[in-house]
C-alpha positions as CSV (number, residue, x, y, z in Angstrom):
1,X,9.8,18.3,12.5
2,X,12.5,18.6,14.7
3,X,13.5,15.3,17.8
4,X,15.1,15.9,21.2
5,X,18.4,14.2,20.6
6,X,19.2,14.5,24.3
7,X,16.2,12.2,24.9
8,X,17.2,9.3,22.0
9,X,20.6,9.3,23.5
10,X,19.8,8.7,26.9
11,X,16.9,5.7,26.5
12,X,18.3,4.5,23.0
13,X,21.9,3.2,22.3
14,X,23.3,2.9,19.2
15,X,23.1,-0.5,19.3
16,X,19.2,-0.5,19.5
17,X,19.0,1.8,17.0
18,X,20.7,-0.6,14.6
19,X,19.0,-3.2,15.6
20,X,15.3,-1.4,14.7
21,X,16.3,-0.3,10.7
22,X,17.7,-4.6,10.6
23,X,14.6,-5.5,12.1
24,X,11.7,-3.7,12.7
25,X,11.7,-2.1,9.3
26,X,11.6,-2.0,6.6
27,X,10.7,-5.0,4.2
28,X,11.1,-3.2,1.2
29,X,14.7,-2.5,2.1
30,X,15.7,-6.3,2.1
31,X,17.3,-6.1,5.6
32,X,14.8,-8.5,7.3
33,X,16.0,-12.2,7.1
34,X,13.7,-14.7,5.3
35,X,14.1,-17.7,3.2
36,X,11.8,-16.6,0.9
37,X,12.2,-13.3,-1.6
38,X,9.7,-10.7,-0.7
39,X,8.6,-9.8,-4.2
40,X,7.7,-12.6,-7.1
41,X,7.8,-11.6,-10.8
42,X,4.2,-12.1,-12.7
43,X,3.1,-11.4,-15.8
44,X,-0.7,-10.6,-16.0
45,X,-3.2,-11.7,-19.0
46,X,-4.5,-8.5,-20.7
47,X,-8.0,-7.0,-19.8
48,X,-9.1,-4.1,-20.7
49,X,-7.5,-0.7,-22.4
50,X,-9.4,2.1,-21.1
51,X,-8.4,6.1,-22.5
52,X,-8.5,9.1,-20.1
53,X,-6.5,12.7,-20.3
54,X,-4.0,14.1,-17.9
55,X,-4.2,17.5,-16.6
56,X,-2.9,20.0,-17.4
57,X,-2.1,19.6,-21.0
58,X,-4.3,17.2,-22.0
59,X,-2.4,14.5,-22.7
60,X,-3.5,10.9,-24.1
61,X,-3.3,8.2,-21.1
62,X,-3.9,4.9,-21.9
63,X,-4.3,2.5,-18.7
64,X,-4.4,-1.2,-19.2
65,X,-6.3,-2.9,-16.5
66,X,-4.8,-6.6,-16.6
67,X,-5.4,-9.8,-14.7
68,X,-3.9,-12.1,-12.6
69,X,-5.0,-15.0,-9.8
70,X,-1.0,-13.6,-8.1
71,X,-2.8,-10.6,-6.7
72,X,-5.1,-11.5,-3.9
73,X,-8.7,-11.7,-4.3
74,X,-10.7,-8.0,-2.7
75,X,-13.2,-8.9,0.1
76,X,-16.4,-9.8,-1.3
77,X,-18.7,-7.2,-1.9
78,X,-22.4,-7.3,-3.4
79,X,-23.9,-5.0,-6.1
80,X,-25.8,-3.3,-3.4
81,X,-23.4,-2.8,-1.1
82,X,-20.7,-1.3,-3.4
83,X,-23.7,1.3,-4.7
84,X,-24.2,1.8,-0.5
85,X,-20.1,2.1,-0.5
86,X,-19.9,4.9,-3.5
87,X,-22.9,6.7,-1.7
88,X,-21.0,6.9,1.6
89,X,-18.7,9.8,2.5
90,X,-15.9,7.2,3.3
91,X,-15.6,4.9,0.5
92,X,-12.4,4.5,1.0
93,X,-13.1,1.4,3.9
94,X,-13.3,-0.8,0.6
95,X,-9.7,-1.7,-1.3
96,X,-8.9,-3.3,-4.0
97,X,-5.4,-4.9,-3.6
98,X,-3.7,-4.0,-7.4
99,X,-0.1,-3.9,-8.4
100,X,0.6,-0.3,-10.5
101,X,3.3,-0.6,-13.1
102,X,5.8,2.2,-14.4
103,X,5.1,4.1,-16.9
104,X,5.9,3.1,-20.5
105,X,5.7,5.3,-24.1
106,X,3.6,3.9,-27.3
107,X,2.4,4.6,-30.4
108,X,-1.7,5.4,-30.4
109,X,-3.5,4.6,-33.4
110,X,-2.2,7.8,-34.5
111,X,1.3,6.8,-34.3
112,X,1.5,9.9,-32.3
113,X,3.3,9.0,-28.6
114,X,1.2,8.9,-25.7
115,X,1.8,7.3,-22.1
116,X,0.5,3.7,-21.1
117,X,0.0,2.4,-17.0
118,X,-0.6,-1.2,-16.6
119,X,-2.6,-2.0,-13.6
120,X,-3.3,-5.4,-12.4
121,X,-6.2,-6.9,-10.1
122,X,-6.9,-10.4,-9.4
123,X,-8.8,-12.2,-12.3
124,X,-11.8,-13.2,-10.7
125,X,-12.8,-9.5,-9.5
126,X,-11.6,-8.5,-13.0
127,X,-14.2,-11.2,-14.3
128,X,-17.0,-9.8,-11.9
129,X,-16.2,-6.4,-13.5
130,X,-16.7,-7.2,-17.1
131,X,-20.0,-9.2,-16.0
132,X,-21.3,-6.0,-14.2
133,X,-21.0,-2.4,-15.7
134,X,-20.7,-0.7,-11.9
135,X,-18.1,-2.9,-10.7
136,X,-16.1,-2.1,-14.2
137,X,-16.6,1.9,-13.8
138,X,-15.4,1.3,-9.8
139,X,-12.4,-0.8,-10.8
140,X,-11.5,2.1,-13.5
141,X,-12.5,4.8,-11.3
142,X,-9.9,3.1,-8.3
143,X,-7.4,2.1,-10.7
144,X,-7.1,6.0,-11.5
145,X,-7.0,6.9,-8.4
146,X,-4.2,4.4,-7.2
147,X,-2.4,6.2,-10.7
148,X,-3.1,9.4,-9.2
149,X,-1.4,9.0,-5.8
150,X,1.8,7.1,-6.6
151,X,2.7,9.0,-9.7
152,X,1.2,12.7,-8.5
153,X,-1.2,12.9,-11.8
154,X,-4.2,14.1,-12.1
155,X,-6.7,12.2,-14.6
156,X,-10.2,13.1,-16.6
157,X,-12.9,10.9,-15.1
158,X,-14.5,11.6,-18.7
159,X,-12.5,7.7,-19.9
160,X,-13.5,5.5,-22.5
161,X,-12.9,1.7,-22.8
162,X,-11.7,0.6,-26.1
163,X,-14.0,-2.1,-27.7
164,X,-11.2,-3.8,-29.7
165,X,-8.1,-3.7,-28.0
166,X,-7.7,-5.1,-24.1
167,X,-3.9,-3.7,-24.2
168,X,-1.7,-0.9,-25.4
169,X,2.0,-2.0,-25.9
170,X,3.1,-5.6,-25.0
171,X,2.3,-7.2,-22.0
172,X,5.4,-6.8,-19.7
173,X,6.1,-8.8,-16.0
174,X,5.6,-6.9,-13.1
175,X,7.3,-7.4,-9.9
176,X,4.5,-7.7,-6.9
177,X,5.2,-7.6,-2.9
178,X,4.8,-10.5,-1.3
179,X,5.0,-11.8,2.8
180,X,8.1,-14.1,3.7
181,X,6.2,-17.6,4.2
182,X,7.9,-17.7,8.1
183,X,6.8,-14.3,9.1
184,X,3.2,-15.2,7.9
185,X,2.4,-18.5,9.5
186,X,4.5,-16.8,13.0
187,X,1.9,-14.8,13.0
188,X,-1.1,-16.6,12.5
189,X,0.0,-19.5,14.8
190,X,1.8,-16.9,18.0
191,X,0.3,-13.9,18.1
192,X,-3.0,-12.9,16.6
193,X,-5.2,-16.1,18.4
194,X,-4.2,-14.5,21.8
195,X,-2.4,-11.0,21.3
196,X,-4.4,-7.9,22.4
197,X,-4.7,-5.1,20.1
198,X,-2.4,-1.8,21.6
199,X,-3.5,1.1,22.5
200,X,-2.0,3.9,19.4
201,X,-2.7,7.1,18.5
202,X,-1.9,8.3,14.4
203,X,-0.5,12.5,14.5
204,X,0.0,14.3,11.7
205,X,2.9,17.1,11.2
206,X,2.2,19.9,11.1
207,X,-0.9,19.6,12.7
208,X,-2.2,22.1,9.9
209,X,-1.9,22.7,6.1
210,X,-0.2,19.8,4.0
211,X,1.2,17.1,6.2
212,X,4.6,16.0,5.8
213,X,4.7,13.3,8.4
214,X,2.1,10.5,10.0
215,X,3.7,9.6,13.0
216,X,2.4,6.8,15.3
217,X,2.5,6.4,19.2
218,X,2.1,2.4,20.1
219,X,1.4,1.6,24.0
220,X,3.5,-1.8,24.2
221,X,3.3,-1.9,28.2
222,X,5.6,-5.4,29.2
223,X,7.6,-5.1,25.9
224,X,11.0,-5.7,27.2
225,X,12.8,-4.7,24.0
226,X,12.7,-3.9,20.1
227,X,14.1,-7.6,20.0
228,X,10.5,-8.9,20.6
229,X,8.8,-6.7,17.6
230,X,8.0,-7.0,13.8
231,X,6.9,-4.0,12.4
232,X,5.5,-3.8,8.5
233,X,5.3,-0.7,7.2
234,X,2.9,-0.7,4.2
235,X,2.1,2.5,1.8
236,X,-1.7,2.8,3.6
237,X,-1.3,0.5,6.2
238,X,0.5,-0.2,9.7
239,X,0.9,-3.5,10.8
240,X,3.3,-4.5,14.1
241,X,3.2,-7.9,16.4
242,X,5.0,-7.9,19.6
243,X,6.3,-11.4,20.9
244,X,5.1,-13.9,21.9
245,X,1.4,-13.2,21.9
246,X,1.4,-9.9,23.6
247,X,0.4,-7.6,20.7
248,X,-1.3,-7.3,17.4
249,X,-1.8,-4.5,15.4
250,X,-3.2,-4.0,11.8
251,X,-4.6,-0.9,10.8
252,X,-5.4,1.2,7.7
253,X,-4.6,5.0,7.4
254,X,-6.1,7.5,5.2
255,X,-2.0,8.8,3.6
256,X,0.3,7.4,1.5
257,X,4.0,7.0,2.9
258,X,7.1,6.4,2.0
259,X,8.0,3.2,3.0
260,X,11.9,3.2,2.7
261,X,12.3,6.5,4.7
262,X,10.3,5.5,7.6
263,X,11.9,5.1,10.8
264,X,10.9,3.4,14.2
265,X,12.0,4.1,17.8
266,X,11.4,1.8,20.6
267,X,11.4,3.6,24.3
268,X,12.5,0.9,27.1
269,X,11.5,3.2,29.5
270,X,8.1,4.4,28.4
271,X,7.5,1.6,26.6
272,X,6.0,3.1,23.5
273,X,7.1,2.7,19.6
274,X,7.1,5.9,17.2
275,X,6.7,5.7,13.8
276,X,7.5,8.2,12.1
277,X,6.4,7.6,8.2
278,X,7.0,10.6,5.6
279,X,3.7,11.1,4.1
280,X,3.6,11.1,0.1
281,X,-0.3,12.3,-0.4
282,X,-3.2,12.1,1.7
């Protein structure tokens, strides 16, 4: 995807641009200010140990689904609207908010090597899951899926859940994302009571085959400058409030980007912000 540089120099100075990577994006970078650290360190009671393949080669995968009340609660759903939900052709509309660990190597019963994941939900979901068999084989079935797309596998759906053993390994901390306090409560209290949601269109590039960028046109008419913006970039989701009480915007997307490498342009002139987010897998 190639950028008319004759355009950015002439609306953007180089100031500007600095001052959109220190503070429209990117929170995972650590270059917004905030009292509080953006990530907290948990460690998650065990859960379940569930077995699958990878493909090719058939290799053992062992994924323990743990719990903790650090990762926030899904909305709530009943029995018959999750079996409505699978039935859909979108069942995506429904997420489970889960923190995916790295990859870690240990011994099956075998004492052959294998490949462990530890995934962790919030513990009352978890509980609903083990009370109902649908909402267990939906928390496996997304937890393979979230596997799937941030570590490019590709997992059997034929898995079975161990009776006797809820973990593989040792139970190991995990580092989860968290909201400064500040940027939460601005917010709630500035901007989403009386900001208007933007007009914005989502383009993918190319516009066929594989796409390697989601890029995102925001209408911010009466948006002086980038000063007056905070932009989130999540790994599904696009979140931006334009001060004081002008804008609010909070959307899902169907890709999964790469949150360090996105960039954001703000044009005075037009008025419109660009996103431009590398896309990981749709």
């Amino acid at each position: 995807m190639t950028t008319d540089s004759s355009l950015l120099n002439s609306e953007l100075e180089l100031q500007q641009q600095e001052e959109l990577y220190q503070r429209l994006l990117l929170q995972t970078m650590g270059t917004m200010p905030t009292e509080n650290p953006e990530s907290k360190v948990i460690r998650p009671q065990p859960g379940m140990c569930v077995k699958t393949l990878s493909h090719p080669g058939q290799q053992k995968i062992f994924v323990n689904i743990c719990q903790s009340n650090s990762v926030p609660l899904p909305p709530e759903i009943s029995r018959e609207e999750l079996v409505e939900l699978l039935r859909s052709e979108d069942p995506s509309g429904y997420r489970v908010p889960m923190s995916l660990g790295e990859p870690h190597t240990e011994l099956d019963n075998n004492s052959q090597g294998c490949t462990a994941y530890d995934v962790v939900v919030n513990q009352e979901f978890f509980q609903k899951c083990q009370e109902d068999p649908l909402f267990q084989q939906f928390v496996i079935l997304v937890s393979l899926e979230g596997l799937e797309n941030k570590y490019n596998l590709e997992l059997s759906r034929d898995w079975k859940v161990l009776k006797n053993r809820k973990f593989l390994g040792s139970v190991s901390e995990q580092n989860i994302r968290t909201k400064s306090r500040p940027v939460i409560q601005e917010l709630q209290e500035d901007s989403t009571a009386t900001a208007r949601r933007p007009e914005f269109t989502l383009l993918v590039e190319p516009p066929a085959g594989d796409p390697e960028y989601l890029i995102a046109e925001i209408q911010l008419p009466g948006v002086p400058s980038a000063r007056s913006l905070v932009l989130d970039v999540g790994e599904d989701r696009l979140a931006l409030t334009a001060r004081p009480s002008l804008f609010h915007l909070d959307v899902f997307h169907a890709f999964l980007v790469d949150q360090e490498n996105s960039v954001a342009q703000y044009n005075k002139s037009t008025q419109v912000l660009t996103v431009t987010m590398p896309v990981v897998s749709s």
